[in-house]
NUPAZA-617890 format. One record per residue (C-alpha): residue number from 1; y, x, z; residue in one letter. Coordinates in pm, 1 decimal, padded with zeros to 6 digits. Layout:
N
<site k="NUM" Y="Y" X="X" Z="Z" r="a"/>
...
***
This chain:
93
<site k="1" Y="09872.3" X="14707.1" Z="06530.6" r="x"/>
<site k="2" Y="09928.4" X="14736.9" Z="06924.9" r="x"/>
<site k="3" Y="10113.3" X="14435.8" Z="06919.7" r="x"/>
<site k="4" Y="09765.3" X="14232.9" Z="06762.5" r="x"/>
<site k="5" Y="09648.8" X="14404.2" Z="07084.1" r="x"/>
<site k="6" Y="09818.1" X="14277.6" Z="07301.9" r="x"/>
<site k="7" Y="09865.3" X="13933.4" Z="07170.8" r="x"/>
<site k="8" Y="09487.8" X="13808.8" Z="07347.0" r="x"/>
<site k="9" Y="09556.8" X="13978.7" Z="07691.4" r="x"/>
<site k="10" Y="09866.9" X="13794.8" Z="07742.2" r="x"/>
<site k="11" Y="09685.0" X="13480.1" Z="07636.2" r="x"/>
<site k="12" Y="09417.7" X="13582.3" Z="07877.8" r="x"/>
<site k="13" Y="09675.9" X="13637.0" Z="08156.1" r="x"/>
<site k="14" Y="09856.6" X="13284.5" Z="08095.9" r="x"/>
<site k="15" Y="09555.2" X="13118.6" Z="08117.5" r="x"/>
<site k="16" Y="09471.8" X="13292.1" Z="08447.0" r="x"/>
<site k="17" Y="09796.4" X="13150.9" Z="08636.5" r="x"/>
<site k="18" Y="09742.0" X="12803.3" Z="08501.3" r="x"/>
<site k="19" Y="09796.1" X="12574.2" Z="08752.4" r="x"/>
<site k="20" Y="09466.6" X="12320.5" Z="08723.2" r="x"/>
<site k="21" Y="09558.0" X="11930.9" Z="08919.1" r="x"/>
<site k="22" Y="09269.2" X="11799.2" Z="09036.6" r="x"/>
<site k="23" Y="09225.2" X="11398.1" Z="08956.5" r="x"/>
<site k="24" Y="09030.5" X="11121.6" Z="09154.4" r="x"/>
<site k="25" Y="08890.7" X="10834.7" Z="08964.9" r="x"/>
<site k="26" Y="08838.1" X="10610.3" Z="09257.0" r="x"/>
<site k="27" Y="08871.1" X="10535.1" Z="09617.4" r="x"/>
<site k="28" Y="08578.7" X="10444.2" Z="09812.6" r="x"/>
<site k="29" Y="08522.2" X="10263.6" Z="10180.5" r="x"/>
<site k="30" Y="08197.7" X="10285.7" Z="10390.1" r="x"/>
<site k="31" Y="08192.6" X="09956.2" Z="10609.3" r="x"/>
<site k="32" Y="08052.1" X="10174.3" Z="10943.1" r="x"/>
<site k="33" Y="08211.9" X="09827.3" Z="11169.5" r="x"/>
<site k="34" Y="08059.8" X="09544.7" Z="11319.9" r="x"/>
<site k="35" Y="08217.8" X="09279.1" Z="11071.2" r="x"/>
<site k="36" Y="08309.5" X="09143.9" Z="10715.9" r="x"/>
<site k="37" Y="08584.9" X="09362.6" Z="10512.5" r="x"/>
<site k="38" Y="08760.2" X="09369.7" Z="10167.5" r="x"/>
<site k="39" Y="08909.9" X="09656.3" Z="10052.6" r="x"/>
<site k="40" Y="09275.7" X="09711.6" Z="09876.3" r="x"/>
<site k="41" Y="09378.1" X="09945.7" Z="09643.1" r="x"/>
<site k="42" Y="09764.3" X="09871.5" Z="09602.6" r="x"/>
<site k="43" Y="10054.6" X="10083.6" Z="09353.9" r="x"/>
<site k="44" Y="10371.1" X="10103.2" Z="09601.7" r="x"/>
<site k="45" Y="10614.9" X="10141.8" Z="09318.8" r="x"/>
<site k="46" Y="10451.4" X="09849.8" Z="09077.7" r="x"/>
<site k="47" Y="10319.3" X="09595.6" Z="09351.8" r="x"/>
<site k="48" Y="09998.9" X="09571.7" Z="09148.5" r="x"/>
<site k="49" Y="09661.7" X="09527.1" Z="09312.2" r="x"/>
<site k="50" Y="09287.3" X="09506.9" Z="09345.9" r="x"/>
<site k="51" Y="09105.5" X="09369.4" Z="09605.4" r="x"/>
<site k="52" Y="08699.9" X="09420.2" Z="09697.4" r="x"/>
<site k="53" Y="08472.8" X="09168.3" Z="09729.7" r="x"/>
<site k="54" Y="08369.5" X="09080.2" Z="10083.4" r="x"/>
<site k="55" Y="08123.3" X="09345.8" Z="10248.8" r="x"/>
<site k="56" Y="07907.1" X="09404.6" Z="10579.1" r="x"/>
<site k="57" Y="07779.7" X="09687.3" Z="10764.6" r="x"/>
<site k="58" Y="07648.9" X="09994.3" Z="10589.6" r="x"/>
<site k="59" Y="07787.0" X="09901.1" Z="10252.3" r="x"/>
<site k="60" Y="07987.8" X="10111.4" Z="10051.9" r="x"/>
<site k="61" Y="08273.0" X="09945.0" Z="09784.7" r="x"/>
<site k="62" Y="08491.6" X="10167.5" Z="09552.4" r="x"/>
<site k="63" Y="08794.9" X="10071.5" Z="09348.1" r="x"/>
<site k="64" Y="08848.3" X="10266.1" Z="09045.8" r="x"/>
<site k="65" Y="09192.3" X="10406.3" Z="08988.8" r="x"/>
<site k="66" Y="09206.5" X="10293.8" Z="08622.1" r="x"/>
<site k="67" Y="09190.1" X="09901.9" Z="08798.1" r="x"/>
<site k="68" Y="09514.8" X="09957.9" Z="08923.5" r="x"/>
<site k="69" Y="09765.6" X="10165.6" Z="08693.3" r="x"/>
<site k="70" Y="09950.7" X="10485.8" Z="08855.0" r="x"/>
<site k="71" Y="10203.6" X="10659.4" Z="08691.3" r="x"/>
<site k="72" Y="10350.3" X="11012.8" Z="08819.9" r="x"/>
<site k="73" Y="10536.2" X="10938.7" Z="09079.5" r="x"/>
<site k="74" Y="10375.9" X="10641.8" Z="09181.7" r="x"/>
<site k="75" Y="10278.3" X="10590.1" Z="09536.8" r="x"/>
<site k="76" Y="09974.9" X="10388.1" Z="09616.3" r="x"/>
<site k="77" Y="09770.5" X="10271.9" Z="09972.8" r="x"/>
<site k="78" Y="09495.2" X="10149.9" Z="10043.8" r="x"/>
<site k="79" Y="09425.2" X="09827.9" Z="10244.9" r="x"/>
<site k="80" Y="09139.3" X="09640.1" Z="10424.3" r="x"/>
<site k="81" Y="09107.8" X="09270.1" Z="10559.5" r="x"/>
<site k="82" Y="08878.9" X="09159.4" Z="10836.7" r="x"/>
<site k="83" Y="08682.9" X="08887.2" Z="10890.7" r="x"/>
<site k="84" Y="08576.9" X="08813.1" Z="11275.8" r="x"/>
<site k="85" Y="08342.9" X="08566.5" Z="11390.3" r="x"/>
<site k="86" Y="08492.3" X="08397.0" Z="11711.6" r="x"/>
<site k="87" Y="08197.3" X="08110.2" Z="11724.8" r="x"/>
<site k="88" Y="08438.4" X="07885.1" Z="11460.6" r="x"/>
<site k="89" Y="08313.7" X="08075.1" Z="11122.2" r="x"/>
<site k="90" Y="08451.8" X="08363.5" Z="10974.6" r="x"/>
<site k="91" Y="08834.0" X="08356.4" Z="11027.4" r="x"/>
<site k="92" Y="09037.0" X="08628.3" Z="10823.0" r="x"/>
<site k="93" Y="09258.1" X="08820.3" Z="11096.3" r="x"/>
***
């Protein structure tokens, strides 16, 4: 009978130490410059990729992780292009 007894509190104590990984679902950029940008989400390991859209000042673009697969392990980065205007048109720097 004690051992019935004690068979919850050590499931309440493993369940205590649990170690809990916390998992992002997507990367975001807020455009705060004075220009044109794209965003990059890249996998290091896989050289796979997704690249945002063009956006200006004040705008906000996100890249969900699930666009670009990451395995444990993997590393990933993210990127941004620019776009200037230097009186020709928008040239990509």
């Amino acid at each position: 009978m004690k051992l019935l007894k004690l068979i919850p509190a050590a499931a309440i104590a493993l369940t205590a130490f649990t170690i809990f990984e916390a998992k992002a679902e997507k990367v975001c950029v807020l455009n705060k410059g004075g220009f044109v940008m794209a965003m990059q989400l890249n996998n290091d390991i896989t050289s796979k990729k997704k690249v945002s859209d063009y956006y200006s000042y004040g705008i906000t673009k996100c890249i969900k992780f699930g666009d670009v697969p990451i395995n444990v392990g993997d590393f990933y980065s993210v990127d941004y292009k620019i776009e200037a205007n230097d009186g020709r048109g928008l040239q990509a720097l």
